[in-house]
VOBA-1610 file (N, C-alpha, C; in pm, whole numbers, padded with zeros to 5 digits, always signed):
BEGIN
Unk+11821+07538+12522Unk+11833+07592+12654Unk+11952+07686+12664Unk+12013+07672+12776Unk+12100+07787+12812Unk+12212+07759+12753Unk+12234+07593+12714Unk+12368+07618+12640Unk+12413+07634+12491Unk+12260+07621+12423Unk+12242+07688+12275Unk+12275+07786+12244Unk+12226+07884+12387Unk+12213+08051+12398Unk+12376+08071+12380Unk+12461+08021+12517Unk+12586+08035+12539Unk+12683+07984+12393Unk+12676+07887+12302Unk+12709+07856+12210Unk+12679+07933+12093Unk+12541+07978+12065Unk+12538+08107+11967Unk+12561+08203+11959Unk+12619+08245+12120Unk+12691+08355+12146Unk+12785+08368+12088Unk+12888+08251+12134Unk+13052+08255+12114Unk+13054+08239+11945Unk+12926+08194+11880Unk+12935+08175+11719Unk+12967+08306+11648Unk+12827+08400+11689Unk+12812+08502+11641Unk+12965+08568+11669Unk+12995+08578+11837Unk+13124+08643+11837Unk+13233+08615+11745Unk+13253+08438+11731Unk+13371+08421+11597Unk+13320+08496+11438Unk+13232+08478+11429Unk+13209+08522+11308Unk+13177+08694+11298Unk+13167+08702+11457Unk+13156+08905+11424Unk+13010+08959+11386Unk+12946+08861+11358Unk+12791+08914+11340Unk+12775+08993+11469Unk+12657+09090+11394Unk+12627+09258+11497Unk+12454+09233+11509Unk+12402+09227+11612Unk+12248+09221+11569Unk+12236+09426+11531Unk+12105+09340+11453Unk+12102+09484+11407Unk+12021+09585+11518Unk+12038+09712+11493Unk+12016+09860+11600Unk+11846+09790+11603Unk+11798+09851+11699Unk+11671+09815+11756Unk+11621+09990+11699Unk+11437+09976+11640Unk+11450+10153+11659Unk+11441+10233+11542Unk+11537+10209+11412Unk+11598+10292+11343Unk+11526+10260+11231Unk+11414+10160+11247Unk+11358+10126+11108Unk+11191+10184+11084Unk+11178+10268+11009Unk+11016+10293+10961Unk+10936+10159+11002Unk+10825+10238+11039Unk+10715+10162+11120Unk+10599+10190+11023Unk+10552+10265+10932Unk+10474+10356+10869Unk+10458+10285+10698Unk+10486+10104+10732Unk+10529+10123+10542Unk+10316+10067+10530Unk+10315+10115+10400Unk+10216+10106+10302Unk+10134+10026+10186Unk+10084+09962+10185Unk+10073+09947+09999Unk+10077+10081+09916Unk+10147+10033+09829Unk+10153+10179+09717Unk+10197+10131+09573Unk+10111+10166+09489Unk+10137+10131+09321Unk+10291+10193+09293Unk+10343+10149+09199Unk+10482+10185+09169Unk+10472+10213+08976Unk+10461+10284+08906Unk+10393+10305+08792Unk+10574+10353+08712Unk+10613+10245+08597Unk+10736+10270+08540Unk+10653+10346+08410Unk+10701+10457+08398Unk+10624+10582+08300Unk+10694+10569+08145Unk+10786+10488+08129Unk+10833+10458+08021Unk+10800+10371+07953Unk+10740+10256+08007Unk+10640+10150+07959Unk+10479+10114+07940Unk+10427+10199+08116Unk+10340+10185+08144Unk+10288+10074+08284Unk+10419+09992+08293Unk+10381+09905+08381Unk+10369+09940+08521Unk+10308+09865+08630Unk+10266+09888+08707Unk+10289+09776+08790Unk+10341+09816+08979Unk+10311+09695+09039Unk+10305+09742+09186Unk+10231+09627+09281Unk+10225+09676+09384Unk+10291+09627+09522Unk+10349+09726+09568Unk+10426+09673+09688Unk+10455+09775+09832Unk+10482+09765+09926Unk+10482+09860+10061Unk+10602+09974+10014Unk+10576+10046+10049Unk+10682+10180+10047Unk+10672+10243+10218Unk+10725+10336+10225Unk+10724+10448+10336Unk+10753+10579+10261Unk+10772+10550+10143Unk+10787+10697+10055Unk+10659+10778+10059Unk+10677+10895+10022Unk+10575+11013+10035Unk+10521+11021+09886Unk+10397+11024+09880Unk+10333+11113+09766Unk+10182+11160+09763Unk+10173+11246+09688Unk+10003+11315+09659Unk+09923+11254+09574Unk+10018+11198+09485Unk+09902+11136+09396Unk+09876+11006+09420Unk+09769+10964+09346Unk+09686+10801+09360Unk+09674+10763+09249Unk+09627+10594+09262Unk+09549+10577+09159Unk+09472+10429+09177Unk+09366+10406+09113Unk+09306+10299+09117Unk+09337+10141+09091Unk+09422+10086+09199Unk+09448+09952+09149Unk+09357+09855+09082Unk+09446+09697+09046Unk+09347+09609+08959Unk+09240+09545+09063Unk+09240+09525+09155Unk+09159+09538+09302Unk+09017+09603+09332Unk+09041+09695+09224Unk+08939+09834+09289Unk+08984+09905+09374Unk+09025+09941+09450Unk+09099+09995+09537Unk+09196+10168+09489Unk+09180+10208+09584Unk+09254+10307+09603Unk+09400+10354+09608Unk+09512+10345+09563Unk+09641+10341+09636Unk+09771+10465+09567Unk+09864+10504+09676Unk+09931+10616+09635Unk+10048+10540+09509Unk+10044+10637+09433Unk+10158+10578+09324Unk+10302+10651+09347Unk+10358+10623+09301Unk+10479+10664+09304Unk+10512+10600+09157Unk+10565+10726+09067Unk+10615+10716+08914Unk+10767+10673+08916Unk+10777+10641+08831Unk+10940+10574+08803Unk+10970+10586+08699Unk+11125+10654+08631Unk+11189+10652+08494Unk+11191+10584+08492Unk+11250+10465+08532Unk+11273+10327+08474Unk+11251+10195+08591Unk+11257+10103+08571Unk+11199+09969+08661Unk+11281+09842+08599Unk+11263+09762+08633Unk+11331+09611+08603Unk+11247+09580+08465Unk+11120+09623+08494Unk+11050+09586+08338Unk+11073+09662+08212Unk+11182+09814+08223Unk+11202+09841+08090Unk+11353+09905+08099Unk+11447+09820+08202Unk+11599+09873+08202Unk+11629+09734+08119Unk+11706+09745+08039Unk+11804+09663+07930Unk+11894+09569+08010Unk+11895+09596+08139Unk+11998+09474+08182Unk+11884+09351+08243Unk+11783+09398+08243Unk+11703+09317+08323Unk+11568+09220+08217Unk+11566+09342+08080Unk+11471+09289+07970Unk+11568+09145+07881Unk+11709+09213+07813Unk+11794+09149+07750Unk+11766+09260+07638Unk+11666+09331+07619Unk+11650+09394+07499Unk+11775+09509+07540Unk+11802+09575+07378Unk+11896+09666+07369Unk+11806+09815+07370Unk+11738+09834+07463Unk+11640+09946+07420Unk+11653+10061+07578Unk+11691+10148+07487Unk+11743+10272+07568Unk+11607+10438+07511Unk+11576+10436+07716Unk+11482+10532+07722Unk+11563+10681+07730Unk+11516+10755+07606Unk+11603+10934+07576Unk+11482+11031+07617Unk+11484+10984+07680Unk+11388+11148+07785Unk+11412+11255+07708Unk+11562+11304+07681Unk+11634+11444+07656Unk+11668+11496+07530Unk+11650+11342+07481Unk+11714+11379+07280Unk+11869+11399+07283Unk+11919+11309+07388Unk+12125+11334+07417Unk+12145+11228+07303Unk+12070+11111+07301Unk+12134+11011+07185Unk+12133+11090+07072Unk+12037+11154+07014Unk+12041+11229+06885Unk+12123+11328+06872Unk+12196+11445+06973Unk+12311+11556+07004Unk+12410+11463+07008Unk+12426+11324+07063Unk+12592+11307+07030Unk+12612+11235+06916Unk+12473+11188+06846Unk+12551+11095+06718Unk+12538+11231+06623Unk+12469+11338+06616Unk+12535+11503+06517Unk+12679+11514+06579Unk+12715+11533+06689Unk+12831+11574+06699Unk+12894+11476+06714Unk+12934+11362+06689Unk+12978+11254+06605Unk+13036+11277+06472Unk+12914+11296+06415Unk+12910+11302+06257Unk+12941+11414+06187Unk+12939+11527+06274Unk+13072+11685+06264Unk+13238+11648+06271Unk+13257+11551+06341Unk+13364+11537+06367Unk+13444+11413+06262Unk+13356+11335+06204Unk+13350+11193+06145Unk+13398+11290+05992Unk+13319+11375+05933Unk+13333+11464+05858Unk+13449+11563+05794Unk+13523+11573+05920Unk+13655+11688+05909Unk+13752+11556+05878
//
């Protein structure tokens, strides 16, 4: 009753809790495939992100993807494996210029 209300008041006030803004939050979220392009894996969950492309979930179904460099299923802090994705070929340019310098 009213004196729960009046008591969770004065709580929140000691402790400073803020309710949060009313308003400011996307209304618009989705199912949408999430596709990590370095592995292949795939999973599905709501977004509000934008995209053009699709693709056919395990469902049958229809749904927008959204691609990903990397995901929890192939970042190294999250596998335990020591395995690092080189898009660019930088691991191979710094262990040469390494080995220019290892040299002199």
């Amino acid at each position: 009753g009213p004196i729960i209300k009046k008591l969770y008041g004065k709580i929140r006030a000691a402790l400073k809790i803020k309710r949060m803004k009313q308003g400011i939050h996307p209304q618009n979220y989705r199912l949408v495939v999430f596709k990590d392009m370095s592995n292949g894996d795939s999973f599905l969950s709501k977004s509000t992100a934008n995209t053009k492309e699709t693709i056919v979930w395990e469902d049958g179904k229809e749904y927008p993807v959204i691609k990903l460099e990397i995901s929890n299923t192939s970042h190294p802090f999250y596998t335990g494996k020591n395995m690092l994705v080189d898009t660019a070929g930088r691991i191979d340019k710094f262990k040469k210029r390494y080995e220019k310098k290892k040299k002199k």
